[in-house]
N, C-alpha and C positions, 0 to 999 in steps of 0.2 A: 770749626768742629770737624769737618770732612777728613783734612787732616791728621788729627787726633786719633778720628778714629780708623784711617787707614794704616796710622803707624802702629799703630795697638793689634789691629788686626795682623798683619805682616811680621808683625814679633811675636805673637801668640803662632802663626800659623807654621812659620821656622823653626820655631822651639818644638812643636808637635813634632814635624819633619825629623827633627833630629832624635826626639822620643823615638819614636818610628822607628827610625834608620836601627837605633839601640836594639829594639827589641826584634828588628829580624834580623841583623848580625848576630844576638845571640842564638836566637832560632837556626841561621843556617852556619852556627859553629865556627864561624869567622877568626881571622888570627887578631885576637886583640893586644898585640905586640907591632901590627901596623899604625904607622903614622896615624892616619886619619883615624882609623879605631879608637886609638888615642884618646885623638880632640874628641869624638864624638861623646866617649865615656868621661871626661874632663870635664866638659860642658853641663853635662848632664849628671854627673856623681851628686852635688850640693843637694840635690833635689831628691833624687832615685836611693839614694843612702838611705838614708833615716827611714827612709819609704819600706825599702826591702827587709831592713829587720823585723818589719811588722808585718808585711805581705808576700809569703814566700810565694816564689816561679813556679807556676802547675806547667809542669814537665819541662819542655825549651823556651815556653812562652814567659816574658818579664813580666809580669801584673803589675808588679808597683810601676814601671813604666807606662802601661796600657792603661792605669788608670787615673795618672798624672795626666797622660794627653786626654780623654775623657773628659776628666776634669775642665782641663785650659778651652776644649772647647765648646763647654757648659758656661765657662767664662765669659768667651768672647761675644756668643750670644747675648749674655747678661748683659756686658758691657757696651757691645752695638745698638740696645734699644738707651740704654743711660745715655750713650754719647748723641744720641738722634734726637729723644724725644726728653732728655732728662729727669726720667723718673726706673725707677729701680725695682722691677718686675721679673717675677721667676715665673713661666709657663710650662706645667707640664709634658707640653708637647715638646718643649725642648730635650726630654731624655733619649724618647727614638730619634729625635732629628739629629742628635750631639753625636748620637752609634753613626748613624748612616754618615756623618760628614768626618769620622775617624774612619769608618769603611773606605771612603771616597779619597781620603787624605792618603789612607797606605796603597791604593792603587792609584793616584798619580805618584807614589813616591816608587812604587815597582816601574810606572812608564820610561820617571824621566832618569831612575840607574841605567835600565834596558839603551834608553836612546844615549846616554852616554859614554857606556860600556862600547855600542856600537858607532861611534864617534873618536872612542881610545883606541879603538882595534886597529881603524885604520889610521892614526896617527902615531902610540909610544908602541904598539904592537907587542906588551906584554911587559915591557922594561920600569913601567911606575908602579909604584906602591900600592896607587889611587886605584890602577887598572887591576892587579892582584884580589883588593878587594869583591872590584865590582863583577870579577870571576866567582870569587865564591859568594857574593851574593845570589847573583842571578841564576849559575847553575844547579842549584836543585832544584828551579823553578825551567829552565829551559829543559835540561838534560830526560826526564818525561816524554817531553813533546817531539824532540829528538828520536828515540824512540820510534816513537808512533809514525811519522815521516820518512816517507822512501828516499834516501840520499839521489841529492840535487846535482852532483857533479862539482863539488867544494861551495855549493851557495849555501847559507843556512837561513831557512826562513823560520824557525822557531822563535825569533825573536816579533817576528810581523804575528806571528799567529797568536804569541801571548797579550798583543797587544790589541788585537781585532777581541783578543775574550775580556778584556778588561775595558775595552769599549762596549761590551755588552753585557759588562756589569753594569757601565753607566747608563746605560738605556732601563737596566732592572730597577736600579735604584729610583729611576725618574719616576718609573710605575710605581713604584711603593709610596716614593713621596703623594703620587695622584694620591694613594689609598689614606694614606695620615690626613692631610693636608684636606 
């Protein structure tokens, strides 16, 4: 059963990922005439379609996408106690826990663009599609912090700094869990 439920989990948790990804591409106005833009709205159209004619976007934010991933991981909750103990039990407590682990999911899904944006840099240096995107993902979230930071002499640490603040989401979060929990 271990297995079961680690492939379950692993599929639900990618599919969020990809949820995600959707809805901050739309957010940061992304060219969705990129390859990977593509797949990611291909992937996700079956689902998000039928969803959006009922649930319009408050402002850049996709809802019907944000509450798709919600959903799946109200799901997987559900489905990690069935697959364990096999009985089929909905707990309250799972609605704040389900927010905080979609809060949690879209700040590692900002970590691991940042660290492979910063990995493309020094590699395709601007020339892949993949790397185009993860320009304009990241920079509304970097160009800010940029800003704020005295120029380093060509280094840019704005990608360390966003990433020390979203490890210190992770730390809030752990406090909030003490408080639920």
């Amino acid at each position: 059963m271990s297995f079961l439920s680690y492939l379950i989990v692993t599929v639900l948790d990618l599919y969020v990922s990809v949820l995600l990804l959707r809805v901050w591409m739309q957010w940061a106005k992304a060219d969705f005439y990129n390859p990977f833009s593509q797949f990611v709205v291909k992937i996700t159209q079956p689902i998000v379609g039928p969803l959006r004619r009922v649930i319009p976007s408050i402002g850049p934010i996709d809802t019907a996408s944000v509450l798709i991933a919600y959903i799946l991981i109200l799901l997987k909750y559900v489905l990690g106690l069935w697959i364990l103990n096999q009985v089929l039990l909905f707990f309250p407590v799972y609605l704040p826990l389900s927010l905080l682990e979609l809060l949690t999911m879209a700040g590692k899904l900002v970590f691991w663009v940042i660290i492979i944006r910063a990995l493309m840099s020094w590699i395709s240096q601007g020339r892949n599609p993949v790397d185009q995107l993860l320009i304009q993902l990241t920079e509304p979230l970097l160009y800010p912090i940029r800003r704020l930071l005295p120029s380093m002499g060509g280094i840019d640490l704005s990608p360390m700094i966003l990433i020390m603040v979203l490890y210190g989401l992770n730390y809030l979060k752990s406090d909030i869990l003490a408080l639920i929990l």
